[in-house]
C-alpha positions as a Markdown table, in Angstrom:
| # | Residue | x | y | z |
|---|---|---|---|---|
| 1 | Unk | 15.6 | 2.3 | -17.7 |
| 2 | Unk | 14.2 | 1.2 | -14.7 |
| 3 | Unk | 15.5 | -1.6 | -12.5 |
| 4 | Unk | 12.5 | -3.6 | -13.2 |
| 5 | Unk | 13.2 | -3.3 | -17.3 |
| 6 | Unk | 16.4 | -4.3 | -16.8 |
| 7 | Unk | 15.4 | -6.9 | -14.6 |
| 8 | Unk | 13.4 | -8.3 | -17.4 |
| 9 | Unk | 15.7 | -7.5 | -20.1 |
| 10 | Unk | 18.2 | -9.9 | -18.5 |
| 11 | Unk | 16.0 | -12.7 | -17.0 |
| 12 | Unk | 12.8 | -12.8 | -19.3 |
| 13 | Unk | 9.4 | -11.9 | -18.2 |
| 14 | Unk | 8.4 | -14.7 | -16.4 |
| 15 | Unk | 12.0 | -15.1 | -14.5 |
| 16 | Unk | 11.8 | -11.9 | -13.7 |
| 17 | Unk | 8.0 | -12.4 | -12.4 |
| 18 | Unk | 9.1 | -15.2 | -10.2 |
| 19 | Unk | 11.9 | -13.2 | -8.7 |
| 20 | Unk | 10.4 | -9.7 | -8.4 |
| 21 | Unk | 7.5 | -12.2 | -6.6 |
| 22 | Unk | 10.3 | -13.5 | -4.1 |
| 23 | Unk | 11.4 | -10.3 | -3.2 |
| 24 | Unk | 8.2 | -8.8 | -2.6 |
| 25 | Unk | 8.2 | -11.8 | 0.0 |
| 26 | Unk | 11.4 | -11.1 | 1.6 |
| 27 | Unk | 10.6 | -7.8 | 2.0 |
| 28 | Unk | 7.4 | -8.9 | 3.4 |
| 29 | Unk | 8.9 | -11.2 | 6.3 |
| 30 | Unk | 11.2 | -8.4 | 6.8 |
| 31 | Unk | 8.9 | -6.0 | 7.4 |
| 32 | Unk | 7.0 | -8.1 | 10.0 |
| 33 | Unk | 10.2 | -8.6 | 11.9 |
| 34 | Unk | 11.1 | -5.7 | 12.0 |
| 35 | Unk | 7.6 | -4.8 | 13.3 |
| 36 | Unk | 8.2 | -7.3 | 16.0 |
| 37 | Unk | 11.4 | -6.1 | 17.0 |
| 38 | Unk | 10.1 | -2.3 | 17.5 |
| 39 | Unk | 7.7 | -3.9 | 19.7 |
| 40 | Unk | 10.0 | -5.9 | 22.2 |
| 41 | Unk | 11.8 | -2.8 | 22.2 |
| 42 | Unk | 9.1 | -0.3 | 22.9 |
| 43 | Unk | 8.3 | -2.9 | 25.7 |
| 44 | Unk | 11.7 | -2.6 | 26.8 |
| 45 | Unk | 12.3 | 0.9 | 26.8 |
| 46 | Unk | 8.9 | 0.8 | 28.8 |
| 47 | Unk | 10.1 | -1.4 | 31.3 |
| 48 | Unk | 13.2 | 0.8 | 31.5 |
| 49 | Unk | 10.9 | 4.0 | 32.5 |
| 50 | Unk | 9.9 | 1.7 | 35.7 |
| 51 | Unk | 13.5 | 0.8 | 36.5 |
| 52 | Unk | 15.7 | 3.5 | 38.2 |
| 53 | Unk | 19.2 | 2.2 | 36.6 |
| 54 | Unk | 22.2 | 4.8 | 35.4 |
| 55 | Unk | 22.4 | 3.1 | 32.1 |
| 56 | Unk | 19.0 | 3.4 | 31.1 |
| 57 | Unk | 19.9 | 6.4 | 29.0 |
| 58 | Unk | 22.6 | 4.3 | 27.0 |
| 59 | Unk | 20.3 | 1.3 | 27.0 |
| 60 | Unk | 16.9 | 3.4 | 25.1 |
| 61 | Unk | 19.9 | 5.2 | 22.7 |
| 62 | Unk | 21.1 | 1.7 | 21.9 |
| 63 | Unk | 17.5 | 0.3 | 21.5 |
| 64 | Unk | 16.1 | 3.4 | 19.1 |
| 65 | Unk | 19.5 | 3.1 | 17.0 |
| 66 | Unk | 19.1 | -0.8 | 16.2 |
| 67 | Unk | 15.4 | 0.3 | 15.1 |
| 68 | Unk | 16.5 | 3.0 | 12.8 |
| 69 | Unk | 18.9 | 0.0 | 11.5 |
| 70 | Unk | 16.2 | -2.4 | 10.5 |
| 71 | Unk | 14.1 | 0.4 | 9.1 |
| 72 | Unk | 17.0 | 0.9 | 7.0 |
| 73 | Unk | 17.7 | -2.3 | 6.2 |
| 74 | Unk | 14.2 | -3.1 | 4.9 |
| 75 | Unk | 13.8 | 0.1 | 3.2 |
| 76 | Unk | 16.7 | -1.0 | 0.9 |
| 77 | Unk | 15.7 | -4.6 | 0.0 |
């Protein structure tokens, strides 16, 4: 059974409507934060190329790794 029949074999059809609905909404917001947070980090990664700084390598690691996070994060909601 499918988490969707169970869904509505617990709350009803039209409770489960009305929640499935919300989380198609949360998942929604997240996805458009985490599109805005790969873009403040490309930009930053970009600005990183320009700057000549020992710690850029740790910086771009640290930047890709909190945006395989909220990929992660969304993809499970």
């Amino acid at each position: 059974m499918s988490a969707i029949d169970e869904l509505v074999k617990r709350r009803g059809t039209q409770k489960a409507s009305a929640e499935l609905a919300a989380l198609h909404a949360e998942n929604e917001r997240l996805r458009g934060a985490v599109d805005v947070a790969e873009k403040v980090l490309k930009e930053t990664v970009d600005g990183l190329d320009t700057w000549k700084g020992e710690h850029n390598a740790d910086i771009v690691e640290s930047a890709h790794m909190l945006l395989h996070l909220l990929r992660r994060t969304v993809e499970k909601k």
